[in-house]
C-alpha positions, -999 to 999 in steps of 0.1 A, spaced: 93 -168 610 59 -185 615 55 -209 649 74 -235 658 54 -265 664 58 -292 693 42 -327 690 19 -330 718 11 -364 719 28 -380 749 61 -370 769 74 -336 780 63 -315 756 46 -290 780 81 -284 791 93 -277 758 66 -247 753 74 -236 786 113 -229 772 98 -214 737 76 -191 755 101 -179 774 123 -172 744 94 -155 734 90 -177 703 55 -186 688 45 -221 692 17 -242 683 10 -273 702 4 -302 670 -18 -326 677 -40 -329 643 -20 -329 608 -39 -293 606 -17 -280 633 12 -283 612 1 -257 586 25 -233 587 49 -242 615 89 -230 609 99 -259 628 90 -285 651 102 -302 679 97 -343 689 99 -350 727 110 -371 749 87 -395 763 83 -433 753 93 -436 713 69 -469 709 36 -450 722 46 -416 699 50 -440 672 12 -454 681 -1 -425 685 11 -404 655 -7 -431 634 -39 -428 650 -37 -391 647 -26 -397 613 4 -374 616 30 -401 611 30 -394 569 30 -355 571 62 -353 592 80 -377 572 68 -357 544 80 -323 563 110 -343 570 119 -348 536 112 -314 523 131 -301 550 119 -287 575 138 -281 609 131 -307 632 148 -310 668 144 -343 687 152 -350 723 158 -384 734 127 -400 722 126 -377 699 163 -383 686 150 -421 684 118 -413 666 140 -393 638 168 -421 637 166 -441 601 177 -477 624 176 -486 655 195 -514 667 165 -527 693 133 -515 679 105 -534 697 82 -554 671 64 -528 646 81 -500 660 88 -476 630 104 -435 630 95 -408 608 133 -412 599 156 -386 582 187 -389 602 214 -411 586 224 -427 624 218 -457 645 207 -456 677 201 -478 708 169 -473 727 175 -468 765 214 -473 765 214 -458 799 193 -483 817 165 -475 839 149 -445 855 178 -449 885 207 -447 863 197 -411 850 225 -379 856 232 -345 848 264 -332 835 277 -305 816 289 -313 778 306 -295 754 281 -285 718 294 -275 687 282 -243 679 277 -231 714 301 -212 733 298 -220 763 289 -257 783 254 -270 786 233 -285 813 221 -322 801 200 -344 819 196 -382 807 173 -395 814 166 -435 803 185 -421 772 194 -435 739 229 -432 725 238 -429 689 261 -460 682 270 -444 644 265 -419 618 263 -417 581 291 -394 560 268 -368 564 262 -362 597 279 -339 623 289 -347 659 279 -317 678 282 -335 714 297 -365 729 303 -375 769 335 -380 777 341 -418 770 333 -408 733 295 -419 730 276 -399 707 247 -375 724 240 -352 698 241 -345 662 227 -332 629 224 -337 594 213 -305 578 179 -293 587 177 -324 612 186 -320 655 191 -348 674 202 -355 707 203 -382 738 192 -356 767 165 -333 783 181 -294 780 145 -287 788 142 -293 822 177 -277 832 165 -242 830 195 -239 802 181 -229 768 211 -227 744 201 -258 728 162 -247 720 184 -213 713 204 -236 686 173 -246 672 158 -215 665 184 -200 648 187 -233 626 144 -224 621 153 -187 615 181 -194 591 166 -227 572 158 -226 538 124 -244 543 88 -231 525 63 -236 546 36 -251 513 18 -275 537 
């Protein structure tokens, strides 16, 4: 399995290749369309979805990954990553586009502010045990497409993770809870994907 990569243009993503380090998976910080030359999978951050947006134009990596989106390679977004891989959002500011790929909706910021963030412990499809979440300013998914698997919800039903194939998405921050079953999730899905890396 070659690296996985983890956009590195604004948000946590130093916390992100602090977890895949630890896992002792090879990573690659992408900052140039270069960087993504060989990556097994890649990994959007959370952060602020209308700056990442920005930004990946003027690094001129907005086209590659929704190019590597459709081709199908593994991608795992957390919060504003799960908005930046979202084909609608229900309040996109002005402009504001995603690389797209997962059939959902989602609403920006459903949570409210900085002060109405949490930690709790969800249930995840696929792992055995519960996971640590934190949300933080989180988006919620408000539906899915016939395609698309529920993997985690909170307990009034709203929708904080799913996938669709190739494609992870979900509302909260596992990587600053010191509980790595969900990057461990991911790998496997990069391990086990049927994705050639041409690029």
């Amino acid at each position: 399995m070659g690296p996985i990569g983890v956009l590195s243009l604004q948000g946590d993503f130093r916390e992100h290749l602090e977890v895949l380090n630890a896992l002792s998976v090879p990573t690659v910080r992408v900052r140039t369309p270069e960087d993504l030359a060989g990556i097994s999978g890649l990994i959007i951050p959370g952060g602020e979805s209308t700056v990442i947006d920005k930004l990946s134009k003027i690094y001129e990596l907005s086209i590659p990954i929704k190019a590597l989106v459709a081709e199908g390679l593994p991608v795992f977004g957390t919060c504003a990553g799960l908005i930046m891989l979202a084909n609608e959002l229900l309040d996109a500011t002005q402009s504001q586009e995603t690389f797209g790929g997962l059939d959902v909706v989602v609403q920006r910021n459903a949570f409210g502010s900085q002060v109405d963030s949490f930690e709790t412990e969800l249930d995840f499809k696929g792992i055995a045990r519960k996971i640590s979440a934190a949300f933080i300013r989180a988006p919620i998914v408000s539906s899915v497409g016939p395609d698309v698997d529920i993997l985690s919800t909170l307990p009034n039903g709203q929708i904080v993770a799913v996938r669709q194939g190739n494609l992870l998405g979900i509302s909260f921050h596992p990587e600053i809870c010191e509980d790595y079953a969900v990057h461990e999730y991911f790998v496997a899905m990069c391990r086990t994907a049927k994705f050639a890396a041409s690029n």
